[in-house]
N, C-alpha and C positions, 0 to 999 in steps of 0.2 A: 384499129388493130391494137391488141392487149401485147404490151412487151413482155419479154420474155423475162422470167425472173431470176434474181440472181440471188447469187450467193455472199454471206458476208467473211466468207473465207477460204479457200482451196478446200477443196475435200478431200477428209480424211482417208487414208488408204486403210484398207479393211483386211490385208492381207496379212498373216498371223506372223512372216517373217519379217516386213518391215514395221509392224508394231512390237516385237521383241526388241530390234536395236530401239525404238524411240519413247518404251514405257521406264520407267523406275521401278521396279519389283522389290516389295521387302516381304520378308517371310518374319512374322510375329506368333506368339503365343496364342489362341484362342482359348476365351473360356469358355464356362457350361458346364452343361455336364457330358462324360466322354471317360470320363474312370483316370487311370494315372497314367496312360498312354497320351494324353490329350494334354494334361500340366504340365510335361516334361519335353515335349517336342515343339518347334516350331511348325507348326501344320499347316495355320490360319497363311492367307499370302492377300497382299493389297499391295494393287497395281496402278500407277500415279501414268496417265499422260499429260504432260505437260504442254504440246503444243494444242489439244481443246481444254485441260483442267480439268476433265474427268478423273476421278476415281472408284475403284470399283474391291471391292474387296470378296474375298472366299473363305468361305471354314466350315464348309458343309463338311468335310470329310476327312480322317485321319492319315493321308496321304497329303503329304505336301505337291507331288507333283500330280494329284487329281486336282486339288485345289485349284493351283496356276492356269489347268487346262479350263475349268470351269469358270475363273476369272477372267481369261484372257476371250471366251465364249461371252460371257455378260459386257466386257469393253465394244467390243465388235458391234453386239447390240445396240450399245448406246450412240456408239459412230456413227452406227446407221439412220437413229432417228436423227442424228446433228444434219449429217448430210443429206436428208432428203428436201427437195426443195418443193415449198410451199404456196400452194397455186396465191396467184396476190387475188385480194378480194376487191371486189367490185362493187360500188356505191349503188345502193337501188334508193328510189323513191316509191311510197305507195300511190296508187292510182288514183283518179278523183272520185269512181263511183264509192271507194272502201273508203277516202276521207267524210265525204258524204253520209254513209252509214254511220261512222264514227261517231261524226256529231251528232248523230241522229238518235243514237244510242243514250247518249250523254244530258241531250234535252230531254228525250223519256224518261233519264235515270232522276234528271232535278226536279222535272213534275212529281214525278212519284217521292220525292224526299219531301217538296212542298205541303204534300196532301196530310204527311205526315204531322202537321202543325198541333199544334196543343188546340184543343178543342175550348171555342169563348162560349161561356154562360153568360145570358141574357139574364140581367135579377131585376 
């Protein structure tokens, strides 16, 4: 029987209201190009979790609060792959008829390197 696999931490809640109380949000300047609306605002927003360490940053857009929503959408994502749990892998062996061939491949391969010999002149 293959155990069941675990996790090496609580998983993360994916829910937009309890990652509100537990991200850090800061709202910074973003550059580029975006004309003088985009120099003068803070628009850009990077969102800190600190109980995975992710962060996730936005500045697709000259709305600060599309930004947040668009960041707080990429965090989400990322939670998700943190938390999904990963099937454990399982140790195979190959069989004896492919060992077999193997080697068999291998002795063909050194004849034929052999054959390959510098040619001796008889003088």
């Amino acid at each position: 029987m293959i155990p069941a696999p675990r996790l090496r931490h609580r998983p993360y809640s994916l829910a937009r209201e309890v990652l509100e109380r537990e991200v850090i949000v800061e709202a910074y300047r973003s550059g580029g190009p975006g004309g003088q609306h985009r120099n003068v605002t803070d628009s850009a927003v990077r969102l800190r979790h600190p109980p995975s360490g992710v962060r996730v940053t936005a500045s697709d857009s000259r709305s600060q609060a599309r930004n947040k929503d668009i960041a707080f959408a990429r965090l989400i994502e990322r939670l998700r792959e943190l938390n999904r749990v990963r099937k454990p892998r399982v140790p195979t062996r190959a069989t004896r008829s492919s060992i077999e061939r193997r080697i068999q491949e291998k002795k063909q391969h050194q004849q034929a390197k052999q054959r390959r010999g510098s040619i001796q002149h008889d003088l």
